[in-house]
N, CA, C and O atoms as a Tinker XYZ file with bonds, in Angstrom:
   484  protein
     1  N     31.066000  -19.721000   23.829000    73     2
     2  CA    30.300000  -20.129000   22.683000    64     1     3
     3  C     31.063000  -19.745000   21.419000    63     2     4     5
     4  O     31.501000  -18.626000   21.153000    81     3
     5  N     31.131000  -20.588000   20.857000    73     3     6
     6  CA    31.842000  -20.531000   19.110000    64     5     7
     7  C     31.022000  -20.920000   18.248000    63     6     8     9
     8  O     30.393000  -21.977000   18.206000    81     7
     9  N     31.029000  -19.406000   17.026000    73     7    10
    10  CA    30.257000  -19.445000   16.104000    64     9    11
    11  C     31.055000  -19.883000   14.812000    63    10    12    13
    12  O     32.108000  -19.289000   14.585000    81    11
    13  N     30.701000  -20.722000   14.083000    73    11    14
    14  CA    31.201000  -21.249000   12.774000    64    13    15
    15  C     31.126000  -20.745000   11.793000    63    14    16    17
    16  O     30.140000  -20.989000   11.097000    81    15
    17  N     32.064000  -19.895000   11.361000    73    15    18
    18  CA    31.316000  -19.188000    9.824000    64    17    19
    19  C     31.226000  -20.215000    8.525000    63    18    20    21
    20  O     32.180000  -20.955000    8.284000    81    19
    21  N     29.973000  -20.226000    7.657000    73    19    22
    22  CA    29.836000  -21.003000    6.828000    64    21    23
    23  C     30.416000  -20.763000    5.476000    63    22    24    25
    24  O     30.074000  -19.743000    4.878000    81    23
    25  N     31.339000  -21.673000    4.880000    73    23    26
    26  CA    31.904000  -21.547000    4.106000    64    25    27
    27  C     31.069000  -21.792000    2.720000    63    26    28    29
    28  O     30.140000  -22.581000    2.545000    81    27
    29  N     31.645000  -20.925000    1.819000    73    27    30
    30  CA    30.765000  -20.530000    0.423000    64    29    31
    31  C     31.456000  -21.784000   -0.239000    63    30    32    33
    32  O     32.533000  -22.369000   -0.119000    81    31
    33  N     29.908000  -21.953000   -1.260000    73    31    34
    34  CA    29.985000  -23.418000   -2.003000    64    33    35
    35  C     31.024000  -22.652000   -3.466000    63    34    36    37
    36  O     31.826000  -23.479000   -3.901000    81    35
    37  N     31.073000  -21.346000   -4.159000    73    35    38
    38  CA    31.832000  -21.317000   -4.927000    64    37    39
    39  C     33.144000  -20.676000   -4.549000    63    38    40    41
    40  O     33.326000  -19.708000   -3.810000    81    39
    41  N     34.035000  -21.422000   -5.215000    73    39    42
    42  CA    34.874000  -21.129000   -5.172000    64    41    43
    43  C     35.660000  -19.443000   -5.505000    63    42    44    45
    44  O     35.400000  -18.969000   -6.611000    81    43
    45  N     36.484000  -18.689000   -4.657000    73    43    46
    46  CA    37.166000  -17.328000   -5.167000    64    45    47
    47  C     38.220000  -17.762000   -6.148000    63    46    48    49
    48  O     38.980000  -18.704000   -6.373000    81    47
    49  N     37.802000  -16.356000   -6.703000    73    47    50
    50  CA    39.040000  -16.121000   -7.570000    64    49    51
    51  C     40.347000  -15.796000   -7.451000    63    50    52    53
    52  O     40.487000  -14.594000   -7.225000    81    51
    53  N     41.634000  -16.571000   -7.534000    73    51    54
    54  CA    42.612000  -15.903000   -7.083000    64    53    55
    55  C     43.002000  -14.806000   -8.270000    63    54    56    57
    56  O     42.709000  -14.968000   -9.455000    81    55
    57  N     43.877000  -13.402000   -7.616000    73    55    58
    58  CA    44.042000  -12.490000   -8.593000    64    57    59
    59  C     45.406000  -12.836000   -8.923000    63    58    60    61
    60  O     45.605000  -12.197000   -9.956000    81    59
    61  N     46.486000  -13.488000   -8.642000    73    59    62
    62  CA    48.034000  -13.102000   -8.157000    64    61    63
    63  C     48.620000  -13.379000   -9.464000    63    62    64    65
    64  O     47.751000  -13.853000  -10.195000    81    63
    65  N     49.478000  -13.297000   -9.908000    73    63    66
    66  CA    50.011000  -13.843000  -10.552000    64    65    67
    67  C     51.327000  -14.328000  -10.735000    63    66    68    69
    68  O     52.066000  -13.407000  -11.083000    81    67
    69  N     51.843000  -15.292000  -10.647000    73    67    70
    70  CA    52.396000  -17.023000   -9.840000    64    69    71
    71  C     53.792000  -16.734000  -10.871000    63    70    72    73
    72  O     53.820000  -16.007000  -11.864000    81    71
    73  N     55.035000  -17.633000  -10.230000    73    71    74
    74  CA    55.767000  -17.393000  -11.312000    64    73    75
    75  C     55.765000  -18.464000  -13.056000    63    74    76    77
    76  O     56.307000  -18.381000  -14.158000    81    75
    77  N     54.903000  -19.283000  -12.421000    73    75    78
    78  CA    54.564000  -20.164000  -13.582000    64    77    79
    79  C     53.550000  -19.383000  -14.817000    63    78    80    81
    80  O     52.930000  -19.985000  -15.694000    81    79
    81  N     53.587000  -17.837000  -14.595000    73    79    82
    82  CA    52.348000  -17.267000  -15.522000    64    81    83
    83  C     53.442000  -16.063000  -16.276000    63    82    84    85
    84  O     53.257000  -15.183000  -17.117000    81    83
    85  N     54.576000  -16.508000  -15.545000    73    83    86
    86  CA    55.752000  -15.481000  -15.958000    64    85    87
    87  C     56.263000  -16.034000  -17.573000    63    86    88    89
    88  O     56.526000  -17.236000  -17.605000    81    87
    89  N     56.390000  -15.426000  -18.630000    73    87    90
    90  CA    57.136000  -16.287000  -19.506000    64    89    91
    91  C     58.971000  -15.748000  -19.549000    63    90    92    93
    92  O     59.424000  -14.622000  -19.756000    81    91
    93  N     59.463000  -16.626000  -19.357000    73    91    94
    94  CA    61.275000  -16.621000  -19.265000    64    93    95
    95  C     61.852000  -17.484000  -20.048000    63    94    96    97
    96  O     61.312000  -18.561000  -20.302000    81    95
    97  N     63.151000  -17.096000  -20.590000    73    95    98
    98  CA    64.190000  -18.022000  -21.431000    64    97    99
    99  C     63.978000  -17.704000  -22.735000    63    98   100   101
   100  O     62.908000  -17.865000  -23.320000    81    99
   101  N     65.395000  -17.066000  -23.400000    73    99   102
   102  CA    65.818000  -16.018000  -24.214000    64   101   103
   103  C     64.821000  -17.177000  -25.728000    63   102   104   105
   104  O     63.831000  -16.926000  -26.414000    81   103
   105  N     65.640000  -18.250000  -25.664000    73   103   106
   106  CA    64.905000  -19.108000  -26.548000    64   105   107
   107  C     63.257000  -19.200000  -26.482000    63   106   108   109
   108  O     62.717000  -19.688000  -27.475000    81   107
   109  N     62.776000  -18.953000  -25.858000    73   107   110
   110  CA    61.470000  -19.220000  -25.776000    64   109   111
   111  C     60.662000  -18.109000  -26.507000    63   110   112   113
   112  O     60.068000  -18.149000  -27.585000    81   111
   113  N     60.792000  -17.256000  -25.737000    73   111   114
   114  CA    60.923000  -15.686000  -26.249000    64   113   115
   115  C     60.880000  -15.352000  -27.605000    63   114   116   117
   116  O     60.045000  -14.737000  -28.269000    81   115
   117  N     62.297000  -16.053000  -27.973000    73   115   118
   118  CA    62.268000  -15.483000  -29.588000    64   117   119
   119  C     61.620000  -16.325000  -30.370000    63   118   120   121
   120  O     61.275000  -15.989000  -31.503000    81   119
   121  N     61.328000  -17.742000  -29.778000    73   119   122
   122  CA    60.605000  -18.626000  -30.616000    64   121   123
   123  C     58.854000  -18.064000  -30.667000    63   122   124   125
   124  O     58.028000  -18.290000  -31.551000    81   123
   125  N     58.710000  -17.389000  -29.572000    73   123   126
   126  CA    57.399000  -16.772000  -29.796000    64   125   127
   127  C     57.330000  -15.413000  -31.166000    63   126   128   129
   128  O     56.614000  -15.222000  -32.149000    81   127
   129  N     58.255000  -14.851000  -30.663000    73   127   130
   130  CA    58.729000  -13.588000  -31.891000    64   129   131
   131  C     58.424000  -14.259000  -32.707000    63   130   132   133
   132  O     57.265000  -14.382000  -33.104000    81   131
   133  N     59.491000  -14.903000  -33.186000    73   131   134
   134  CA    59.460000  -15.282000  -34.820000    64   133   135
   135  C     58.514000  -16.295000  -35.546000    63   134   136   137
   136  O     58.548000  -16.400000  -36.772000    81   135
   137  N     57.368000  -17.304000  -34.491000    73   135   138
   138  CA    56.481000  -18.004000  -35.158000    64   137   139
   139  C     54.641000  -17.811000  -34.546000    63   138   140   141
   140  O     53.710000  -18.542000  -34.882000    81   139
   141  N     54.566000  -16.578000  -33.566000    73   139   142
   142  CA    53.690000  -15.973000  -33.139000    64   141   143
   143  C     53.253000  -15.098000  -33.938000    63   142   144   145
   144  O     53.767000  -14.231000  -34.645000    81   143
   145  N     51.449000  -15.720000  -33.559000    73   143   146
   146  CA    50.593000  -14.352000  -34.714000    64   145   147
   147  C     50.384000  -13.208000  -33.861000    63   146   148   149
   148  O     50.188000  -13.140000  -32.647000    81   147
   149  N     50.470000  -12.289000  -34.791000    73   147   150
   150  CA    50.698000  -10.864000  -34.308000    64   149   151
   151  C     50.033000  -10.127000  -33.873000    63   150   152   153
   152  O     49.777000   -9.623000  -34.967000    81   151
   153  N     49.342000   -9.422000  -33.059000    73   151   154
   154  CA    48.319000   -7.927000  -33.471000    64   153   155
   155  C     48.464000   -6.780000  -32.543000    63   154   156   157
   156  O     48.742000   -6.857000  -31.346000    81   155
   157  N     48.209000   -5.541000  -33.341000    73   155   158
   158  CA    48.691000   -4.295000  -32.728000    64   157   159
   159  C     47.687000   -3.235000  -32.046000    63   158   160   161
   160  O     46.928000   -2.720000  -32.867000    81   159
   161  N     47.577000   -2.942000  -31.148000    73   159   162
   162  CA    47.054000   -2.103000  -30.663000    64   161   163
   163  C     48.185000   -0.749000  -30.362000    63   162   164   165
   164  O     49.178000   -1.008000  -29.682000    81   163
   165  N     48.086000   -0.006000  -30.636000    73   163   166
   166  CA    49.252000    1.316000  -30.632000    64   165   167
   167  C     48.940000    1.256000  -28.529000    63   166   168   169
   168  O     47.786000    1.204000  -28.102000    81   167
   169  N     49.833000    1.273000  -27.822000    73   167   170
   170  CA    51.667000    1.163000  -28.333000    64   169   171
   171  C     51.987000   -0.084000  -28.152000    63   170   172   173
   172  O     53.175000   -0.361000  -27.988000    81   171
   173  N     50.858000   -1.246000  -28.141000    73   171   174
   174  CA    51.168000   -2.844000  -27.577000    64   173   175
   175  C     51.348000   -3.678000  -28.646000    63   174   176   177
   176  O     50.343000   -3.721000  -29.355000    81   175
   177  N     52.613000   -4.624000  -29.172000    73   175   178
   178  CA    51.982000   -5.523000  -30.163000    64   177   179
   179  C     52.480000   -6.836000  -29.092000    63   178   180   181
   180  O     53.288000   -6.895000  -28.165000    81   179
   181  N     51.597000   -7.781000  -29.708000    73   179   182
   182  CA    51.117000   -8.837000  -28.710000    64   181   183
   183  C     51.557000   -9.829000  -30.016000    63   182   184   185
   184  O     51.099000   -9.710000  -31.152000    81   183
   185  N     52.794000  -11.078000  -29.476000    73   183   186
   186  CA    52.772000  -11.939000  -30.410000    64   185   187
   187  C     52.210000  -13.503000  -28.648000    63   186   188   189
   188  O     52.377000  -13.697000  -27.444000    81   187
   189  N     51.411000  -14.205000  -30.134000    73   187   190
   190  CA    50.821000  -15.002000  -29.220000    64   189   191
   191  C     50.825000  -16.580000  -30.075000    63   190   192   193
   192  O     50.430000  -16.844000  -31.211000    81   191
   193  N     51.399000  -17.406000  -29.088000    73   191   194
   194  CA    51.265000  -18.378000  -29.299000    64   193   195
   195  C     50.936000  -19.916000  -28.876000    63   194   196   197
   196  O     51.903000  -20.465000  -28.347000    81   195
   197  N     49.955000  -20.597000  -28.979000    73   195   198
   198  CA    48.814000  -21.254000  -28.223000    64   197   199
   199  C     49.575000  -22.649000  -28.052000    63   198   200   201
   200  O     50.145000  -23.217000  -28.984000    81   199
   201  N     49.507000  -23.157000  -26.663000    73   199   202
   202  CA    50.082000  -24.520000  -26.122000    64   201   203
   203  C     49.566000  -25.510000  -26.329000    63   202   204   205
   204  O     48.814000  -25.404000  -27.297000    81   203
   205  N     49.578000  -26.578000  -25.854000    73   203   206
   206  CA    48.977000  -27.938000  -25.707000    64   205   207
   207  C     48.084000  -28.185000  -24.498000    63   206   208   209
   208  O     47.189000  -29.018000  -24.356000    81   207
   209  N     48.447000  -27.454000  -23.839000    73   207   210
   210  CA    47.869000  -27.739000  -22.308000    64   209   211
   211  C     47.216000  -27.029000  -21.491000    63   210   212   213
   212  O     47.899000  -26.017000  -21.328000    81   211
   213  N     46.098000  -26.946000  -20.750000    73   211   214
   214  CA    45.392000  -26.082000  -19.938000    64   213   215
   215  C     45.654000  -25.673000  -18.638000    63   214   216   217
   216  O     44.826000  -25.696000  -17.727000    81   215
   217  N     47.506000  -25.072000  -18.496000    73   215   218
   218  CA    47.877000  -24.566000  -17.975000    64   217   219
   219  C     47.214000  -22.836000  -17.853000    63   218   220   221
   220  O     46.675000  -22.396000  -18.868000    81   219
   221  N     47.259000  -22.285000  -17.091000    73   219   222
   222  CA    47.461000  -20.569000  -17.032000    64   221   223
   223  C     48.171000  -19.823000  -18.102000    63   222   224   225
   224  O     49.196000  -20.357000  -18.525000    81   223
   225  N     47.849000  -18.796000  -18.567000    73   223   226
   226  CA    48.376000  -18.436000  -19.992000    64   225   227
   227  C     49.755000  -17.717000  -19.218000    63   226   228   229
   228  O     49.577000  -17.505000  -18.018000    81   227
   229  N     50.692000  -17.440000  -19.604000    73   227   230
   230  CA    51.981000  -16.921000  -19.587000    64   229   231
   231  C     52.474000  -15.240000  -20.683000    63   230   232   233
   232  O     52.377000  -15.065000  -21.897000    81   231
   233  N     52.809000  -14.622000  -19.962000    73   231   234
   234  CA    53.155000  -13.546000  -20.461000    64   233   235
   235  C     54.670000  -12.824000  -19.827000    63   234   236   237
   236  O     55.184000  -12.962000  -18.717000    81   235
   237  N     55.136000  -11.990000  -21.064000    73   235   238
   238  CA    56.658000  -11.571000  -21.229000    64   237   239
   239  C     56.143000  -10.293000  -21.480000    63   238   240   241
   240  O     54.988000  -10.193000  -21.893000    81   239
   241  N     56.873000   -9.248000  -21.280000    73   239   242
   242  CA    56.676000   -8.070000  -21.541000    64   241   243
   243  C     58.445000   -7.112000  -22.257000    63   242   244   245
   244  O     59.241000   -6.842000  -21.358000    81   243
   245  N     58.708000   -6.868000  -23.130000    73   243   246
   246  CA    59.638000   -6.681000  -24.359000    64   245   247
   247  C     59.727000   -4.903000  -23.965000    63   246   248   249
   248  O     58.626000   -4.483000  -24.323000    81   247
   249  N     60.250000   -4.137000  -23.600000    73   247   250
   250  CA    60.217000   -2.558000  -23.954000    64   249   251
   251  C     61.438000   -2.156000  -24.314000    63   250   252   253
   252  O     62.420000   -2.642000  -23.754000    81   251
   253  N     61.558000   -1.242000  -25.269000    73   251   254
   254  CA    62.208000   -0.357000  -26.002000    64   253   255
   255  C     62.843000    0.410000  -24.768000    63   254   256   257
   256  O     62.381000    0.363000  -23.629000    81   255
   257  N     64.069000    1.187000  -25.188000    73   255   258
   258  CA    64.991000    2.176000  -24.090000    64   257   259
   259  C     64.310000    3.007000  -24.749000    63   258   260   261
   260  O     64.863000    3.706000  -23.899000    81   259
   261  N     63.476000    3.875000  -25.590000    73   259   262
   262  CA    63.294000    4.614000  -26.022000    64   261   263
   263  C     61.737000    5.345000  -25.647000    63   262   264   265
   264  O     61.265000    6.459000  -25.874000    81   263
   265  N     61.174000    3.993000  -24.894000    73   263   266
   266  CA    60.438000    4.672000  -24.112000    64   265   267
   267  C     60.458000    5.821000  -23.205000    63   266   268   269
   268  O     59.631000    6.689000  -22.925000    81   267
   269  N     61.954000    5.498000  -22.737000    73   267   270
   270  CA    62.346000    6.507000  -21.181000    64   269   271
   271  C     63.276000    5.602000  -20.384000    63   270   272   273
   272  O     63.772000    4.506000  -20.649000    81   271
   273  N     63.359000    6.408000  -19.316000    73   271   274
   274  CA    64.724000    6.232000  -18.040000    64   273   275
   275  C     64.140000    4.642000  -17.642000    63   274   276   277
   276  O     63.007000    4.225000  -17.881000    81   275
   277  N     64.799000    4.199000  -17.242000    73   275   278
   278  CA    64.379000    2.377000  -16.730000    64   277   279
   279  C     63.412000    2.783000  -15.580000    63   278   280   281
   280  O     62.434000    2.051000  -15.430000    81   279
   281  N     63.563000    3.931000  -14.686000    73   279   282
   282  CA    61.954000    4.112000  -13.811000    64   281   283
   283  C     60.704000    3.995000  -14.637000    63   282   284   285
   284  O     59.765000    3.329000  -14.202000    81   283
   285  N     60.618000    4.722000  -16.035000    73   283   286
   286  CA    59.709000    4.880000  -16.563000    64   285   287
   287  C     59.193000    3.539000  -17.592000    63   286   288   289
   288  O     58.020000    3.248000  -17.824000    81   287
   289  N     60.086000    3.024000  -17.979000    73   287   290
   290  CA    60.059000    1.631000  -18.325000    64   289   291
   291  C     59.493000    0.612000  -17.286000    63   290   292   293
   292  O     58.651000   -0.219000  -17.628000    81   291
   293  N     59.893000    0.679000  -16.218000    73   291   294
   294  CA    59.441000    0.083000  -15.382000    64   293   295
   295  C     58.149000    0.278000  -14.913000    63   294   296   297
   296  O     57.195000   -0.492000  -14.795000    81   295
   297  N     58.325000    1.616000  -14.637000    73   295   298
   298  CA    56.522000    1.761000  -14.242000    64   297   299
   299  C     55.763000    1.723000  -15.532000    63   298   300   301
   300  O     54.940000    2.637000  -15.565000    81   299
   301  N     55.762000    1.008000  -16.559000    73   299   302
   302  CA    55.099000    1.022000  -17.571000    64   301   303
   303  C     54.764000   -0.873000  -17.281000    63   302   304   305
   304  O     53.772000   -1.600000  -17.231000    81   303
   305  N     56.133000   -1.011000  -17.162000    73   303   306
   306  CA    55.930000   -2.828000  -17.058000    64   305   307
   307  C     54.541000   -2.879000  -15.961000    63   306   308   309
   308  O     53.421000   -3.278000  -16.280000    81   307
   309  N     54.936000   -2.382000  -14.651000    73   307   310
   310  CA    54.126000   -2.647000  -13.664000    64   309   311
   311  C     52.886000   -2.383000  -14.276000    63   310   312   313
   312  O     52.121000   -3.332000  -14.450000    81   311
   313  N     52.584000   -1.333000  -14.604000    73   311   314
   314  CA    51.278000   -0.818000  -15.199000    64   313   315
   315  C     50.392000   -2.381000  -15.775000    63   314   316   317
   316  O     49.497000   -3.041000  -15.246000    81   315
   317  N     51.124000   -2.533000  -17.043000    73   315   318
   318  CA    50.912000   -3.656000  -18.004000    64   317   319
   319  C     50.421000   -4.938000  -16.825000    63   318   320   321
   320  O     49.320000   -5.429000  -16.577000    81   319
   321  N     51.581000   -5.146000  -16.357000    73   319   322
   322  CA    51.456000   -6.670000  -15.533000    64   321   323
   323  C     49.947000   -6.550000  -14.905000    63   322   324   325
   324  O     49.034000   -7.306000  -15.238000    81   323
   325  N     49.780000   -5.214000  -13.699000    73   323   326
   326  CA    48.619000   -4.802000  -13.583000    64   325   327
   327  C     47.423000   -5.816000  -14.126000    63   326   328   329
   328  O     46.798000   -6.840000  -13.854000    81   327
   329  N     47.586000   -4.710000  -15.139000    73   327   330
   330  CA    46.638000   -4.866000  -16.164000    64   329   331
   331  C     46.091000   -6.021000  -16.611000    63   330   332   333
   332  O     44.869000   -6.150000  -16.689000    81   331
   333  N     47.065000   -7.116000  -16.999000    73   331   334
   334  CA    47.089000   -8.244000  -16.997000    64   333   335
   335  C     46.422000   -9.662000  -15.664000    63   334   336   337
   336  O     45.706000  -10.651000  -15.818000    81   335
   337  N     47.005000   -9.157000  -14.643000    73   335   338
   338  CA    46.753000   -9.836000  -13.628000    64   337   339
   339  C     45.049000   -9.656000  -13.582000    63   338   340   341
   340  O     44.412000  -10.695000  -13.758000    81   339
   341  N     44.329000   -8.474000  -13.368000    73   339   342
   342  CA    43.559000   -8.615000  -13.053000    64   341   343
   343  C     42.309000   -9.174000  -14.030000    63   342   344   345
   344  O     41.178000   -9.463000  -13.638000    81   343
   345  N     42.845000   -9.254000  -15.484000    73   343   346
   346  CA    42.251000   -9.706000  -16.754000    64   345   347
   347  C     42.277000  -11.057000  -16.754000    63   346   348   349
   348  O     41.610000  -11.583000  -17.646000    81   347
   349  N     42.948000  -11.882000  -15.891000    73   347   350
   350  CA    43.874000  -13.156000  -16.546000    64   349   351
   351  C     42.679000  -14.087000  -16.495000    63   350   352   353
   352  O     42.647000  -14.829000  -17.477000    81   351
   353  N     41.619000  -14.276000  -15.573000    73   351   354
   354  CA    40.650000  -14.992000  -16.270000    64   353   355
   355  C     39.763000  -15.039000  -17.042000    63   354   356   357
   356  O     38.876000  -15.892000  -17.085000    81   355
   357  N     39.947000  -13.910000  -17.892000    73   355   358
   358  CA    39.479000  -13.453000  -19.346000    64   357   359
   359  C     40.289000  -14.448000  -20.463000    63   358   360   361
   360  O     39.568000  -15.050000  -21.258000    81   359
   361  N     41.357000  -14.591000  -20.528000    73   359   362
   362  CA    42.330000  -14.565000  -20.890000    64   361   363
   363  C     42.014000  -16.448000  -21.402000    63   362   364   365
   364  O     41.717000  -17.234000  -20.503000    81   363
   365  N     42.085000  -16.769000  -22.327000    73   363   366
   366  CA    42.134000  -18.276000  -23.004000    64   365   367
   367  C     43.410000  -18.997000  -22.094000    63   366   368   369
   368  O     44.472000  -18.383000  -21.992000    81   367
   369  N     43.227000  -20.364000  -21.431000    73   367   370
   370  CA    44.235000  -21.277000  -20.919000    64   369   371
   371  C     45.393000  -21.766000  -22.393000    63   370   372   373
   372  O     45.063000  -21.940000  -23.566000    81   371
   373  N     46.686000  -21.871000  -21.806000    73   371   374
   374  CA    47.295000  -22.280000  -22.684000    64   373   375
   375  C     47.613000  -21.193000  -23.326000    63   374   376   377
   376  O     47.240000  -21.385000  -24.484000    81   375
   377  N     48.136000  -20.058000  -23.235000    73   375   378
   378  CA    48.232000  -19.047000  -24.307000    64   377   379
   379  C     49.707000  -18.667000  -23.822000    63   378   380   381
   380  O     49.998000  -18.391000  -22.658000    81   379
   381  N     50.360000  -18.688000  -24.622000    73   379   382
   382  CA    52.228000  -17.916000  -24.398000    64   381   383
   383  C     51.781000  -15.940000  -24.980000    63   382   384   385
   384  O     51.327000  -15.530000  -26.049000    81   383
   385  N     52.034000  -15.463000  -24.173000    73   383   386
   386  CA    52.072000  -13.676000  -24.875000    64   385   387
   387  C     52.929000  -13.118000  -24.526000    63   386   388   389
   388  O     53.152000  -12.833000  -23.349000    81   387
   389  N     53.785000  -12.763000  -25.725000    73   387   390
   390  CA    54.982000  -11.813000  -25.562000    64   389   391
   391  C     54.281000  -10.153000  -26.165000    63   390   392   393
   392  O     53.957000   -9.767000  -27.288000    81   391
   393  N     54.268000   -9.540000  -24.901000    73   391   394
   394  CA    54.217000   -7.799000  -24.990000    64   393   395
   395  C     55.477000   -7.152000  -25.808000    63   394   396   397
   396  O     56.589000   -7.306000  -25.303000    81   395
   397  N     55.380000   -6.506000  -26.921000    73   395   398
   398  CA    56.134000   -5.661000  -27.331000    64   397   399
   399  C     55.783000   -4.658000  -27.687000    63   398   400   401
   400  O     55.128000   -4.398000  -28.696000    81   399
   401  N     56.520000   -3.388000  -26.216000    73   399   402
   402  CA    55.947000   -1.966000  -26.090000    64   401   403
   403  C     56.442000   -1.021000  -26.562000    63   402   404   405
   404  O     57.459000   -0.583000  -26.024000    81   403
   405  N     56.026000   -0.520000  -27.466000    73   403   406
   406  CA    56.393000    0.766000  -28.623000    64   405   407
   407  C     56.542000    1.910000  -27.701000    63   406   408   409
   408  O     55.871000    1.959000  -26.671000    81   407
   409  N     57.670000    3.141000  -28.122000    73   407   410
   410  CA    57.735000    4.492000  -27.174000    64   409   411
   411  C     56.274000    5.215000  -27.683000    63   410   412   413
   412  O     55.760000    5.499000  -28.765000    81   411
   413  N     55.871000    5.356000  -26.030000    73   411   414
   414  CA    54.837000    5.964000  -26.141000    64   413   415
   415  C     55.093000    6.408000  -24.281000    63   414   416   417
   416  O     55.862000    5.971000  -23.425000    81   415
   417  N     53.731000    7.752000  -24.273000    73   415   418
   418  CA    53.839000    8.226000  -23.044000    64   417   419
   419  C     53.221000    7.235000  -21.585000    63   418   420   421
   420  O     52.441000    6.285000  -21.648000    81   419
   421  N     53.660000    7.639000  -20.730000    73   419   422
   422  CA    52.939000    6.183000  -19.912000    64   421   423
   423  C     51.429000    6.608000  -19.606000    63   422   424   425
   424  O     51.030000    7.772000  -19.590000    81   423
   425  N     50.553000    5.318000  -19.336000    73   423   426
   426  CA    49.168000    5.399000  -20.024000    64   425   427
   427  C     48.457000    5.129000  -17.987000    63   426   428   429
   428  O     49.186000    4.982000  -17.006000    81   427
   429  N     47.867000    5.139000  -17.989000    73   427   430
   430  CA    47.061000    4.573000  -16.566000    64   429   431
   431  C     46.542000    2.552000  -16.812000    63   430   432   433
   432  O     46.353000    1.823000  -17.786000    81   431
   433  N     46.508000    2.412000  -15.525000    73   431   434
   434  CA    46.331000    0.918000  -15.832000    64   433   435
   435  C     45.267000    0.369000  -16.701000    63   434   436   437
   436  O     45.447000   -0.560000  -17.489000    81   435
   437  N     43.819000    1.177000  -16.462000    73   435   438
   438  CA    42.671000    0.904000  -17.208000    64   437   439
   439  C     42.865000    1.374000  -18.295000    63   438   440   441
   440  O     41.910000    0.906000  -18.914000    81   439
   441  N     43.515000    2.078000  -19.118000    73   439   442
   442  CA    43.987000    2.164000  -20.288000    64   441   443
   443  C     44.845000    1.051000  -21.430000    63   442   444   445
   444  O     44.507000    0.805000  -22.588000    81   443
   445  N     45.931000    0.551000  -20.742000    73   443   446
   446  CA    46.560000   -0.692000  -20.966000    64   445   447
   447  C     45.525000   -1.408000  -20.713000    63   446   448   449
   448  O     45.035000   -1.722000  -21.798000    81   447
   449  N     44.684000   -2.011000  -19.509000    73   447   450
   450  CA    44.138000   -2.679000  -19.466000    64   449   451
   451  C     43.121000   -3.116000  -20.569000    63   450   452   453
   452  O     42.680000   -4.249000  -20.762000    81   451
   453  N     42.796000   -1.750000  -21.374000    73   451   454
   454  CA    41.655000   -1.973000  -22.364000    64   453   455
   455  C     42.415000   -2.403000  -23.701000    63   454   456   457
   456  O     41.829000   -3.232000  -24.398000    81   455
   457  N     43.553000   -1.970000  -24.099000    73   455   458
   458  CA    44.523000   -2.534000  -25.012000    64   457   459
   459  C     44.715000   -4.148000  -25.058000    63   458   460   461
   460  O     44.557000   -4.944000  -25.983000    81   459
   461  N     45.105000   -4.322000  -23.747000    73   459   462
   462  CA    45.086000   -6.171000  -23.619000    64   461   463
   463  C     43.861000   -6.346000  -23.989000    63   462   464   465
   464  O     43.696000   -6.937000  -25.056000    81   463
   465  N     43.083000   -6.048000  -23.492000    73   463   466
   466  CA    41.495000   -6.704000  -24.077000    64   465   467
   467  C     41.561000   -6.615000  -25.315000    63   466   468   469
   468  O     41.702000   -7.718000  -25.843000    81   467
   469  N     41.514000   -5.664000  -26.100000    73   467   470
   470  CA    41.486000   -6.046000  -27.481000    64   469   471
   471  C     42.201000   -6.863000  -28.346000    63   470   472   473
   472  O     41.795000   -7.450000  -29.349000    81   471
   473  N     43.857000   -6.827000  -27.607000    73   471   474
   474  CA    44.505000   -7.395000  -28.051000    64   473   475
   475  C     44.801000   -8.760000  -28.325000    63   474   476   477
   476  O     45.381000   -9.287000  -29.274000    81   475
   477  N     44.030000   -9.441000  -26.800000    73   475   478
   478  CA    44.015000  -10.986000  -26.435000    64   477   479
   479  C     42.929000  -11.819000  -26.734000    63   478   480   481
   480  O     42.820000  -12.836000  -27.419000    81   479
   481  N     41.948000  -10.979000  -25.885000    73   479   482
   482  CA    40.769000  -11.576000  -25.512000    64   481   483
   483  C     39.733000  -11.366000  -26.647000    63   482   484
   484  O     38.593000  -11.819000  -26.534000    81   483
């Protein structure tokens, strides 16, 4: 005897985040820098700049050597991305965000996490 499990009428959320949510290419980047509106949350400034299309928003993450050793840089990125991933359907479609992370000590994810919120959303 085979039992059928019944499949749910709404749809899940995926959490992942895809490489199409990645933002890459040096030009792109700086074109966000230099014509992206700004705002700061200490140690995050967030330049953001809004697409045409209702794609998945895209994010870059920018850190200073002055944060620390590239482990600590790194586990700061991860932190962030974190942070991000699990926010991202908070997050407006169509949005380019370049992270630029000021030296500061490394924070826990729900910490960053609450920074992006203010910062984006």
């Amino acid at each position: 005897m085979f039992f059928h499990r019944s499949k749910k009428s709404s749809p899940r959320r995926r959490y992942r985040l895809t490489r199409t949510q990645r933002l890459r290419g040096k030009a792109l980047i700086d074109d966000i820098f230099r014509n992206g509106k700004r705002r700061h949350f200490h140690p995050l400034m967030a330049c953001m700049v809004k697409r045409n299309d209702r794609a998945p928003s895209r994010l870059a993450i920018s850190i200073t050597r002055r944060c620390g050793s590239a482990v600590t840089r790194n586990a700061i990125r991860r932190r962030i991305r974190e942070a991000f991933r699990l926010m991202q359907h908070d997050v407006a479609p169509g949005l380019d965000i370049l992270l630029v992370v000021q030296m500061h000590t490394k924070l826990e994810v729900k910490e960053y996490a609450e920074r992006l919120r203010n910062l984006i959303v």
